[in-house]
N, C-alpha and C positions, 0 to 999 in steps of 0.2 A: 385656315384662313377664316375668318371672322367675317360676314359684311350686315351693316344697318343700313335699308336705306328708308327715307322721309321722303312724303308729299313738298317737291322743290319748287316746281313749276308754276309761277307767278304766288307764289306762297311765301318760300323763304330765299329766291333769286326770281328776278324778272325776268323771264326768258323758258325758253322750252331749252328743257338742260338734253331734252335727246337728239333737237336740233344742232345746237352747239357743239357735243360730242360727236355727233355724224359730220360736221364741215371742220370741227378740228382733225376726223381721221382724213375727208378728202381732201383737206388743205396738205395732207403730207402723204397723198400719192396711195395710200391704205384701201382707203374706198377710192371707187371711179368717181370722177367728176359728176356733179348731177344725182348722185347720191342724196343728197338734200332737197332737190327736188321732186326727187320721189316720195319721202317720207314728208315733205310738203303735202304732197294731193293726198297722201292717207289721213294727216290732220285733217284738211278742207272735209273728205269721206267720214271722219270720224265725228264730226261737229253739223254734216248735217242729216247723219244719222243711220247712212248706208253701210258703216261696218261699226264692232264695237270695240271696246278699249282693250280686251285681248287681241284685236285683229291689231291695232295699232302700233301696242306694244311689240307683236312680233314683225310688223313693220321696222319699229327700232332698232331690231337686235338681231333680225334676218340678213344685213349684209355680212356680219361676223361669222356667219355658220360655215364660208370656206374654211377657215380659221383650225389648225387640230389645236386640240387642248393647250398644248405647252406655245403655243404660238399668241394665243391669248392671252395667257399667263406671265 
């Protein structure tokens, strides 16, 4: 598998695309509820300067680590 991926984020869609992905998975019961508001207060943390965009990113991408491989996939 192949992946590219681009700077999206009020660039080429308006919108936090790791928001959108995190409330599309709790909208379908994937993530807990409230899942977005977590990765909420890591944006608000990351803009004012108390973690940095590695801490964020694996903010993002930390609720999928239950996940094994092929469950992801």
């Amino acid at each position: 598998m192949k992946l590219a991926l681009f700077d999206l984020d009020h660039t080429l869609i308006a919108f936090d695309s790791t928001m959108a992905w995190t409330r599309f998975l709790a909208d379908r019961s994937i993530l807990p509820q409230g899942a977005d508001a977590v990765y909420l207060n890591c944006c608000r943390r990351y803009v004012a300067g108390s973690i940095d965009i590695r801490q964020l990113l694996l903010a993002g991408i930390a609720p999928l680590a239950r996940f094994a491989l092929p469950e992801l996939r």
